[in-house]
C-alpha positions in Angstrom: -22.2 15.5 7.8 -22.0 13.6 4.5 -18.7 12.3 4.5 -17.3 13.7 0.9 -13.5 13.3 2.2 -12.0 10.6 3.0 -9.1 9.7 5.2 -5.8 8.7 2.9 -4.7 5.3 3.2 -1.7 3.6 4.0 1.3 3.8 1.5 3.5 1.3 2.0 7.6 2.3 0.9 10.2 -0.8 0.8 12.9 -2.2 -0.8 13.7 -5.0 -2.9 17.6 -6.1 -1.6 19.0 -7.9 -4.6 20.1 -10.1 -5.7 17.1 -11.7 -3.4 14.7 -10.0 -2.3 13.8 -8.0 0.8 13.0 -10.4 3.7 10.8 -7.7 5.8 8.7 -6.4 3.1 5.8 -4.4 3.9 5.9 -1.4 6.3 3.4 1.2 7.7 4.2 4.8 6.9 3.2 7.7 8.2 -0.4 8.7 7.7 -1.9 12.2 6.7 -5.4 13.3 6.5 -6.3 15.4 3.3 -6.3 19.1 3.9 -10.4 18.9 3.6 -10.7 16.2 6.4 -11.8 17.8 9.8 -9.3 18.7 12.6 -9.1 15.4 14.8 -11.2 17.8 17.5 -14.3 17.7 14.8 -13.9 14.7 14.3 -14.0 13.5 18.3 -17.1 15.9 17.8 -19.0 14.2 15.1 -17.8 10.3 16.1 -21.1 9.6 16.7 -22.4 10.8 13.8 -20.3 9.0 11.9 -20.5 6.2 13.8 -24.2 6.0 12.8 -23.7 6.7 9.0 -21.3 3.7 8.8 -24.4 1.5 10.6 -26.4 2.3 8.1 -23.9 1.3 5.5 -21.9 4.2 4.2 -19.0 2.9 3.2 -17.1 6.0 3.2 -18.2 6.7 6.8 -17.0 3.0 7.6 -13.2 3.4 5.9 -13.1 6.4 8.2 -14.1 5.0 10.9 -11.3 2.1 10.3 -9.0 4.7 9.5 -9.9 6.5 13.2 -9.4 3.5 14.9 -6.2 2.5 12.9 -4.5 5.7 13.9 -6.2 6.7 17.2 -7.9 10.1 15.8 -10.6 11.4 18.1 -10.9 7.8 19.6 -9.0 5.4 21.5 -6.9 3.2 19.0 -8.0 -0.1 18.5 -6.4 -2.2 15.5 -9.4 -5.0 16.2 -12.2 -2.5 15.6 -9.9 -0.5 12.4 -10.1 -3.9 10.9 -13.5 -4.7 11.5 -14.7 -1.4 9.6 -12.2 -1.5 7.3 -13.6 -4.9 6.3 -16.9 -3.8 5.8 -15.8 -1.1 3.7 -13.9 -3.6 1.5 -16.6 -5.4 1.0 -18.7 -2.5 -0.5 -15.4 -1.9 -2.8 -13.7 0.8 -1.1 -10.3 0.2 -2.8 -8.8 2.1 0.2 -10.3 -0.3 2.4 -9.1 -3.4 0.8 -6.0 -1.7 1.1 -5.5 -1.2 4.4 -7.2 -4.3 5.0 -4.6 -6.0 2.8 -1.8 -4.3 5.1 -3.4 -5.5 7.9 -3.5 -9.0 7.2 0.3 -9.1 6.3 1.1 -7.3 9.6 -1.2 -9.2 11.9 -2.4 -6.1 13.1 -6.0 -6.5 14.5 -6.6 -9.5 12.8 -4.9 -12.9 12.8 -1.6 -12.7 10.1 -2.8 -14.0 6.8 -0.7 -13.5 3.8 -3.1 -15.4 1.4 -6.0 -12.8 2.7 -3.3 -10.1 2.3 -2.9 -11.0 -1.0 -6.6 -11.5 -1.6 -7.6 -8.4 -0.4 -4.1 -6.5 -1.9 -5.6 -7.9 -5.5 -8.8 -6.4 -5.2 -7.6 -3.1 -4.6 -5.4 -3.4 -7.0 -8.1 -4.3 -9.8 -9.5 -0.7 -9.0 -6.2 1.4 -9.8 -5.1 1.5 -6.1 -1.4 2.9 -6.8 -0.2 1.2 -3.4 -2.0 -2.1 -4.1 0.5 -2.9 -6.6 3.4 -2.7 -5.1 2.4 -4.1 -2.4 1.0 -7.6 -4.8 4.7 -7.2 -6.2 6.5 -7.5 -3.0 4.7 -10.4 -2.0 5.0 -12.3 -5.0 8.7 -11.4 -4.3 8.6 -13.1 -1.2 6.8 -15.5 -1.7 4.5 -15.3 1.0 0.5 -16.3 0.9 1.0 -17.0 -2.7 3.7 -19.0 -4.9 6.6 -16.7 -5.8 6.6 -15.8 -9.1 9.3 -13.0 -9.7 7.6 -12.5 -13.2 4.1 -11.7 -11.6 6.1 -9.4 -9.3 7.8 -7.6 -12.2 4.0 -7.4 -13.3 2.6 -5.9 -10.2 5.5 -3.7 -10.0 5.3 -2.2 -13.7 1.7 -1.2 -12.9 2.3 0.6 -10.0 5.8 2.1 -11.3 3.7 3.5 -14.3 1.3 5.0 -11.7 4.4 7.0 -10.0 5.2 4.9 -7.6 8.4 5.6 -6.4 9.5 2.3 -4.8 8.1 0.6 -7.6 9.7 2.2 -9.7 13.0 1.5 -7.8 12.5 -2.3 -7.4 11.6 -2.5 -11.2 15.0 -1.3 -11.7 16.3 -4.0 -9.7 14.7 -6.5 -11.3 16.0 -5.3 -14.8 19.7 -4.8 -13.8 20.1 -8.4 -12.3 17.7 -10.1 -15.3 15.0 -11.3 -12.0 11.5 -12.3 -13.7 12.7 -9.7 -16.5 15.5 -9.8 -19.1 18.4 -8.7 -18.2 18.6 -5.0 -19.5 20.7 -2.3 -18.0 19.3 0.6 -19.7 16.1 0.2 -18.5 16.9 -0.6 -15.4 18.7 2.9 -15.4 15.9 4.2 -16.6 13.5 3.4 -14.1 15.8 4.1 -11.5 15.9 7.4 -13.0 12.6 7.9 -12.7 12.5 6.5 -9.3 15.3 9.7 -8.3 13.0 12.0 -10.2 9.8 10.7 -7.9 12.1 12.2 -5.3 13.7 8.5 -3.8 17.2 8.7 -2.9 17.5 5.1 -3.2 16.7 5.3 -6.7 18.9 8.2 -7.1 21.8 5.8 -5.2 21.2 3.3 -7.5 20.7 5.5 -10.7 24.4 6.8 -10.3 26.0 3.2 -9.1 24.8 2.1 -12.7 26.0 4.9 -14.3 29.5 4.7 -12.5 30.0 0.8 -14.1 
């Protein structure tokens, strides 16, 4: 069993309230395993397997093994162990890892609440083209929380993960343009990233794309 698929990670989807910002920012969402991972029954099957790839330092047997845990897939869910593997994933530079790591850190789930680590670990994924590491960076720098908010740095975390697709980026970037926050003021792009936020399929774009047109 070499381990070629991996588990996704988490995506995180919130909103930016304006004319401040959201004050419950980051949210788990529902998980999927790529069409190639094995049926939760295989992979009950083969924990052990796994189990000893990721002691022998695989890292992509270790972010699945987090990932297991996290979710409770073929094992009995525990957020301390997710963490634990998901950590020493990270520290091999699994983006995912960091990722989820990132998430957990903000949420307090497994580990003690740290949004300085969050932010830490958010960064490093986010250094490797992790789409939802962005977005995630933005919202906190929104907030405020484990770093100094800086609704410039947010705008900057948000561009880079609206130009990667992301939906709510995209939306919150819109935001930010229509009411001139850490951007200058400019209603035609903000329009136009709302457009492409309703064209990424996110209805709150697509709310916000015809409110704008409607002034």
């Amino acid at each position: 069993m070499g381990l070629a698929h991996k588990c996704k990670p988490k995506h995180t989807h919130s909103r930016l309230a304006m004319p401040l910002p959201k004050t419950s920012f980051i949210r788990k969402t529902t998980l999927f395993l790529v069409a190639a991972m094995l049926s939760v029954s295989v992979m009950a099957a083969d924990f052990n397997q796994m189990q000893r790839l990721a002691n022998q330092g695989d890292a992509n047997a270790q972010y699945n093994l987090g990932y297991m845990y996290d979710e409770g897939e073929g094992v009995q869910q525990d957020y301390a162990k997710a963490a634990e593997w998901y950590q020493k994933a990270a520290n091999q530079g699994d983006a995912d890892a960091q990722s989820n790591l990132g998430w957990m850190y903000s949420e307090g789930q497994g580990v003690r609440q740290d949004y300085a680590k969050a932010a830490e670990w958010y960064q490093k994924a986010a250094n490797q083209g992790h789409a939802g590491a962005p977005f995630n960076l933005g919202l906190i720098y929104s907030e405020g929380q484990g770093v100094r908010q800086d609704y410039a740095k947010a705008a900057e975390w948000y561009q880079k993960a609206a130009n990667q697709g992301h939906a709510g980026a995209q939306s919150n970037l819109g935001v930010m343009y229509e009411y001139g926050t850490g951007v200058e003021q400019n209603i035609i792009t903000a329009k136009e990233w709302f457009g492409k936020s309703c064209d990424s399929g996110d209805q709150d774009g697509c709310d916000k794309y015809r409110m704008l047109n409607q002034k």
